[in-house]
C-alpha positions as CSV (number, residue, x, y, z in Angstrom):
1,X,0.0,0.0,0.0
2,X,2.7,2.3,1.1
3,X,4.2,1.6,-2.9
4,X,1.4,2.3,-4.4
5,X,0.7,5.8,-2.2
6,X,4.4,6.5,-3.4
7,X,4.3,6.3,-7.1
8,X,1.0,7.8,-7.0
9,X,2.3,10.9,-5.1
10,X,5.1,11.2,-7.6
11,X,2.8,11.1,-10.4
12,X,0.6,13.5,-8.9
13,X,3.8,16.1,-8.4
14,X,4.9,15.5,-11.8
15,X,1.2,16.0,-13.5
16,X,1.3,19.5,-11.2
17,X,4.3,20.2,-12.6
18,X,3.1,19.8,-16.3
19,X,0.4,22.1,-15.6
20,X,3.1,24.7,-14.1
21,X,5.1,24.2,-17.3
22,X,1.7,24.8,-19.7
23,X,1.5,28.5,-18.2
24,X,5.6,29.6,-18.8
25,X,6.2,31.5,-22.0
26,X,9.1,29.5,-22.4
27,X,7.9,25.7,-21.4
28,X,9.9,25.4,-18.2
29,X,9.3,23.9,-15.7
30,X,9.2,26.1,-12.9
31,X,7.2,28.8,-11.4
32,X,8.4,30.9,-8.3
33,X,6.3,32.5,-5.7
34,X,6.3,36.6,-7.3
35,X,7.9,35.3,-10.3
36,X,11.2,36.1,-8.4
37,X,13.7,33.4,-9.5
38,X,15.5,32.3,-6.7
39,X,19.7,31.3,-6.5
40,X,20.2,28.6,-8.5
41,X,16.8,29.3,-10.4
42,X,18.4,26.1,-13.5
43,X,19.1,23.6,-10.1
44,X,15.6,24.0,-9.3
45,X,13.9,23.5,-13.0
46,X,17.0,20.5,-13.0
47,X,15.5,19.2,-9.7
48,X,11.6,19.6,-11.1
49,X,12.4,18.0,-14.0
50,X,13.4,14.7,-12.2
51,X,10.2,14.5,-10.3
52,X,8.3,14.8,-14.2
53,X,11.0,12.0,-15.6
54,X,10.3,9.5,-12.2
55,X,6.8,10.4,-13.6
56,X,7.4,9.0,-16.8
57,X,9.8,5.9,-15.6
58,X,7.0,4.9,-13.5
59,X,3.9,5.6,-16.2
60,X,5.7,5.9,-19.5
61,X,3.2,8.8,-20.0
62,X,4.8,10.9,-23.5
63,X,3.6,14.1,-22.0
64,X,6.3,13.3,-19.0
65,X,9.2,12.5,-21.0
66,X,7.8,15.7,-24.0
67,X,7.8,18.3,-20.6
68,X,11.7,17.3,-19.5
69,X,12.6,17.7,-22.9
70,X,10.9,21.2,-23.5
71,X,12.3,22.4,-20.3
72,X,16.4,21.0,-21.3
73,X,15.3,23.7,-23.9
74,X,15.2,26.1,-21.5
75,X,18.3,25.5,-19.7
76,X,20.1,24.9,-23.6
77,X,18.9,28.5,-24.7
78,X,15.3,28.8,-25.6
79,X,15.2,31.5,-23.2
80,X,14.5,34.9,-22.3
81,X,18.1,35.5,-22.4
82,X,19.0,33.5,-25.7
83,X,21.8,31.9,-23.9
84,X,22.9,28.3,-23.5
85,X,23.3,27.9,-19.0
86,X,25.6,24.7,-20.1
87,X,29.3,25.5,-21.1
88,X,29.9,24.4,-24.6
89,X,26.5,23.9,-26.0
90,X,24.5,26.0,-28.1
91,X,25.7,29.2,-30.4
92,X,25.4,31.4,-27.2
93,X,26.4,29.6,-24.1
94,X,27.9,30.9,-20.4
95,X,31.4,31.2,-20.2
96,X,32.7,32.9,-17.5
97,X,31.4,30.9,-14.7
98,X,32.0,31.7,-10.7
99,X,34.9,30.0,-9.7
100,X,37.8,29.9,-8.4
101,X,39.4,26.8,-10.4
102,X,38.3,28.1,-13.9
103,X,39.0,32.1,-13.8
104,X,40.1,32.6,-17.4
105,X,38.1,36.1,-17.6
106,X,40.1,37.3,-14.5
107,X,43.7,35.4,-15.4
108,X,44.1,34.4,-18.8
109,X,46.8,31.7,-17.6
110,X,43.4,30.2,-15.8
111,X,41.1,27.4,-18.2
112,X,37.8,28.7,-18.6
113,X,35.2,26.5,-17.2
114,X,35.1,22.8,-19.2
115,X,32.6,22.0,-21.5
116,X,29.4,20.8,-19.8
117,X,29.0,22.7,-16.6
118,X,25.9,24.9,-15.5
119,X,25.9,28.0,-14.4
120,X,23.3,29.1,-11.9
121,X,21.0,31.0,-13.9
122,X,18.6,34.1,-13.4
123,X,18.7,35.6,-9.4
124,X,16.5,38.2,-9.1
125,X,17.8,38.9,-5.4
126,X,20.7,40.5,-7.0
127,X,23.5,39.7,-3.8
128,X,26.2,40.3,-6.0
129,X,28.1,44.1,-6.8
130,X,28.1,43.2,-10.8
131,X,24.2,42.0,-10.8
132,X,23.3,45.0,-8.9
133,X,25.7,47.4,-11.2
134,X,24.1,45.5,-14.4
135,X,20.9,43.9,-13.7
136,X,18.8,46.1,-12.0
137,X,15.3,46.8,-12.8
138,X,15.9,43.2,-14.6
139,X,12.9,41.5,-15.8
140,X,13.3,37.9,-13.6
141,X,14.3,35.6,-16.2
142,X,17.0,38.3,-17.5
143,X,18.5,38.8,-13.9
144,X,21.7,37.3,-15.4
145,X,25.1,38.4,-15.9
146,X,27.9,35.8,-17.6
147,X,30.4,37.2,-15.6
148,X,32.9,35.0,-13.4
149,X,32.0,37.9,-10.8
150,X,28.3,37.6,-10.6
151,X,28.4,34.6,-8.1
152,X,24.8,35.1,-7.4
153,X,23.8,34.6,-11.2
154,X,26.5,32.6,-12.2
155,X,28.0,30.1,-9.8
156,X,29.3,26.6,-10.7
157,X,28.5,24.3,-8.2
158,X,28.4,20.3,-8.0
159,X,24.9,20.3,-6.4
160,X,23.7,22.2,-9.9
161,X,25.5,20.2,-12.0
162,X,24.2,16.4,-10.3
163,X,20.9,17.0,-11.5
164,X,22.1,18.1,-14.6
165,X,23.6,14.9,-15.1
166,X,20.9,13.1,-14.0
167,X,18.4,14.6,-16.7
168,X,21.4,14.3,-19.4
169,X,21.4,10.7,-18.8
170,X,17.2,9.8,-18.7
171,X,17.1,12.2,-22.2
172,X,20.1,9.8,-23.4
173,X,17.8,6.5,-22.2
174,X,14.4,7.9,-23.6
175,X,12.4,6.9,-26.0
């Protein structure tokens, strides 16, 4: 009984999340409270999409497996911002991540960050001097800076970049 209450609560959270995704201009999934995206705004639609993928692994529903997909979109540059969140991929794609191991843009003897890797994404909290030099008065999904300074937009982290992983591999595996 305790299965069945499981899968059905996961199937339940992913169907809410399609229905989130259905009102974005841009087919993501994820909606924050005052349209303020939050630090970390592509970890969260990374971490929404899982819930919609268990959805499909455990129904093998299309419009599961059709929603993860439209939202990789998002995070590959069918944005408000026209820009690729993964290093590498896309015609426009971030470059100059936060961090202190890949800091080409401040030492050009420095890598810049390797191909693959997510940057943060939109922050409309603006903690950072360069977001709230550049960004302010930024319409949410445009509260972004590609600048290895704008740790509040722009941040590489591992916890981002798991769930990246993660959907990379159930898109691979999906049919």
């Amino acid at each position: 009984d305790d299965k069945a209450m499981i899968r059905q609560s996961v199937v339940s959270a992913a169907r809410n999340f399609i229905a989130v995704q259905k009102k974005e201009p841009f087919w993501h999934i994820y909606r924050p409270a005052n349209n303020k995206y939050d630090w970390g705004s592509n970890q969260l639609i990374l971490q929404n999409m899982i819930v919609v993928s268990a959805g499909f692994d455990l129904t093998g529903e299309r419009p599961f497996l059709d929603g993860v997909r439209e939202s990789m979109d998002y995070i590959l540059g069918r944005n408000a911002m026209n820009i690729s969140y993964i290093t590498g991929y896309g015609t426009t794609f971030a470059k100059n991540q936060h961090s202190r191991w890949y800091a080409h843009q401040v030492d050009a003897t420095l890598p810049n960050p390797p191909v693959g890797s997510l940057a943060g994404g939109p922050n409309s909290t603006l903690v950072d001097d360069i977001a709230k030099a550049r960004l302010k008065d930024c319409a949410p999904q445009t509260c972004y800076a590609d600048d290895i300074m704008s740790w509040g937009t722009n941040e590489l982290t591992i916890n981002w970049n798991a769930p990246l992983v993660y959907i990379a591999s159930f898109l691979a595996d999906a049919r």
